[in-house]
C-alpha positions in Angstrom: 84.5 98.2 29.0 80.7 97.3 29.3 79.1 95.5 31.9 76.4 93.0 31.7 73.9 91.5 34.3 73.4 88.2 33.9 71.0 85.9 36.4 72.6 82.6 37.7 71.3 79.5 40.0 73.7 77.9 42.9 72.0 75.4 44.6 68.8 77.1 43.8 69.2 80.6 44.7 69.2 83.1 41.6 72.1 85.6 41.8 72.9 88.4 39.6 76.2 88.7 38.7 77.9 91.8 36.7 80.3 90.7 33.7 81.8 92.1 31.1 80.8 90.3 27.7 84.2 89.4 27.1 84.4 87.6 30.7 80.7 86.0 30.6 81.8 82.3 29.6 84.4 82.7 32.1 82.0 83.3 34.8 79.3 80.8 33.8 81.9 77.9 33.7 83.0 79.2 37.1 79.0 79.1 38.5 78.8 75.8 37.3 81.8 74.5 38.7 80.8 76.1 42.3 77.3 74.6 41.8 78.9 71.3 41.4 80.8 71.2 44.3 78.4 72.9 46.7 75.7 70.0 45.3 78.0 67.5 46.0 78.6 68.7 49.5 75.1 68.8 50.1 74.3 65.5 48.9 77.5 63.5 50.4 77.7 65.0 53.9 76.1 66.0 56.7 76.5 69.7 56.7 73.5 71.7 56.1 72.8 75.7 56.2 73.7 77.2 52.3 76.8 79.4 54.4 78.6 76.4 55.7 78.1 74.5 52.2 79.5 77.5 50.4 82.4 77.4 53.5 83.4 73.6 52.2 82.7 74.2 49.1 85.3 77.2 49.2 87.6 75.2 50.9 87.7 72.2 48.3 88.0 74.6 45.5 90.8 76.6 47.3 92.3 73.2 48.2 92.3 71.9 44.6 93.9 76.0 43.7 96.1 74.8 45.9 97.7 71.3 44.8 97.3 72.3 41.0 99.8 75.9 41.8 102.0 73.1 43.6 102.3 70.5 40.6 103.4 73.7 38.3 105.5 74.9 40.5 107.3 70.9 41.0 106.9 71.2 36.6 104.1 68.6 36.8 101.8 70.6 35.4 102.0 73.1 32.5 99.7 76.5 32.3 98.3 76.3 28.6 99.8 79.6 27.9 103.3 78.6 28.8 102.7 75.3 26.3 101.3 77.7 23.3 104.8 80.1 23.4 106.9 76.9 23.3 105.1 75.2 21.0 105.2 78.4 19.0 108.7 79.0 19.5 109.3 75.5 18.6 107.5 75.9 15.3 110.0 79.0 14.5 113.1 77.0 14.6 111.7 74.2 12.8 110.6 76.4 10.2 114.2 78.4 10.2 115.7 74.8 9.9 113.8 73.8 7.5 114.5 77.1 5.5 117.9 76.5 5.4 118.1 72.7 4.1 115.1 73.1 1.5 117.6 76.1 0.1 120.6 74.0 -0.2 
């Protein structure tokens, strides 16, 4: 697998981050989301020093994890892969039911 170096901002500090290509959009969606919340943090409180922002910020984002594992677990939420093999394995009956009466 290749790696790639790509250069990033959060909250104004560059990073460079290694990525595979594959795993790049990933990572960028993930950089934004952590620059979001570490920006909000920043502007909506009184804590100051880029460690203890990246602290909340890790906390929120671990807390949100958290409550979205617990809503699958409680079947309130759905991961998009188990709603694709469903749907998929709902299209596969349909299609044998409709086999057999369009035969008939």
């Amino acid at each position: 697998m290749t790696t790639k170096q790509i250069e990033v901002s959060i909250l104004g500090q560059p990073y460079r981050l290694a990525c595979s290509p594959e795993t790049e959009a990933a990572l960028l969606e993930a950089v934004a989301r952590v620059d979001a919340e570490m920006s909000k943090i920043r502007s909506n409180s009184n804590v100051r020093g880029l460690d203890r922002i990246a602290v909340m910020a890790a906390l929120s984002l671990a807390s949100e994890l958290l409550k979205l594992q617990a809503s699958v677990r409680h079947g309130e939420a759905f991961p998009a892969e188990e709603i694709r093999r469903t749907m998929h394995q709902m299209n596969e009956q349909l299609g044998t039911v409709i086999q057999q009466y369009s035969i008939q």
